[in-house]
N, C-alpha and C positions, 0 to 999 in steps of 0.2 A: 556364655554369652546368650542375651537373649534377646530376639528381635519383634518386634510388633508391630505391624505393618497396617495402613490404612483404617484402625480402628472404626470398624464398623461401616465401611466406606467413605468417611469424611474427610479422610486424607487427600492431600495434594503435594505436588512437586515431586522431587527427583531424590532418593538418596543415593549416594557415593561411600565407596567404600576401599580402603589402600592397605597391603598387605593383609589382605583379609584370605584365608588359606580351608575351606571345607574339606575336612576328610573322615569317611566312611568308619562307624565306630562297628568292630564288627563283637566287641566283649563291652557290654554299658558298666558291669561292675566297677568299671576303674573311673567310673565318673561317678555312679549312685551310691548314696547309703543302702548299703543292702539288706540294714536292718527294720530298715522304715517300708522296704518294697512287697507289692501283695502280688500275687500273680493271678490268672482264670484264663486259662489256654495259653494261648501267645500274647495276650494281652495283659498289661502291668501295670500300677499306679507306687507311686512312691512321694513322699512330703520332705522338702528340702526348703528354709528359710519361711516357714509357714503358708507356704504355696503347694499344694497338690499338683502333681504332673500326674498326666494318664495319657497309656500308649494303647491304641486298641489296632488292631488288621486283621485282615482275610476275607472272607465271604462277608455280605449287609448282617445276614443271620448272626452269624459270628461276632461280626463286633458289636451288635446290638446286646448279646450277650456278658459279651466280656463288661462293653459299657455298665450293663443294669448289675454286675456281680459287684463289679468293685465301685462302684459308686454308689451303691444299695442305700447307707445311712444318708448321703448329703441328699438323694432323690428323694425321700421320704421326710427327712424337714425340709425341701421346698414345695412339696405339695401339702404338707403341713402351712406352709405361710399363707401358698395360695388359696386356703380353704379359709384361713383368719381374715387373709384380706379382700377377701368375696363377701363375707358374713360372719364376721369379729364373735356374734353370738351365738352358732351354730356353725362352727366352722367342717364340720360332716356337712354339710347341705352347699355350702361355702363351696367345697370340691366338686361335688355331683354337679352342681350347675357347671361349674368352669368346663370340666367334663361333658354333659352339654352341651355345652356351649361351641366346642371345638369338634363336638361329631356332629353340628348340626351347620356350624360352615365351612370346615375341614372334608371333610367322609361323604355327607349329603350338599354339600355344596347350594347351600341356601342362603340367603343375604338376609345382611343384621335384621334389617325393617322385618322380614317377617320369620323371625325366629324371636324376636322381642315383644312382637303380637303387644 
């Protein structure tokens, strides 16, 4: 089963739910393909029905890790897109800016008007 909730907060009202039973899987092989699953510490990613599932826990460090191991190839073609669709014709310059762009109102906390100069 899989639940999605509030899609990106635009959701309203109430769901209900009858005979619905949660219980604690303490061995996930009896639910996952195990031959699709990658492991990086405690954390896991496995592909069921053309969907990527990814489990990350423990310390920020930690799952920041496990996040960037097992997800290495999809993070690098989307900072690939976002460099095309920054500057379709240099899209290395494409990233730097975006890059830029997000340490200069991210990190330095500076506003649009004068980072666009």
């Amino acid at each position: 089963m899989q639940l999605h909730l509030g899609r990106n907060g635009k959701a309203t009202g109430a769901a209900t739910f009858s005979n619905l039973k949660l219980e604690k899987v303490d061995d996930v092989t009896a639910f996952i393909p195990m031959e699709t699953v990658r492991w990086a510490g405690k954390g896991f990613r496995y592909e069921m029905g053309g969907w990527t599932f990814l489990h990350i826990e423990g310390a920020p460090c930690a799952r920041g890790r496990q996040h960037g191991r097992l997800m290495a190839d999809e993070i690098v073609r989307y900072i690939t897109k976002l460099g095309i669709q920054k500057n379709n014709a240099d899209p290395a310059r494409g990233w730097a800016d975006q890059r830029q762009m997000a340490d200069a109102l991210l990190f330095r906390k500076k506003t649009w008007s004068s980072w666009r100069r």
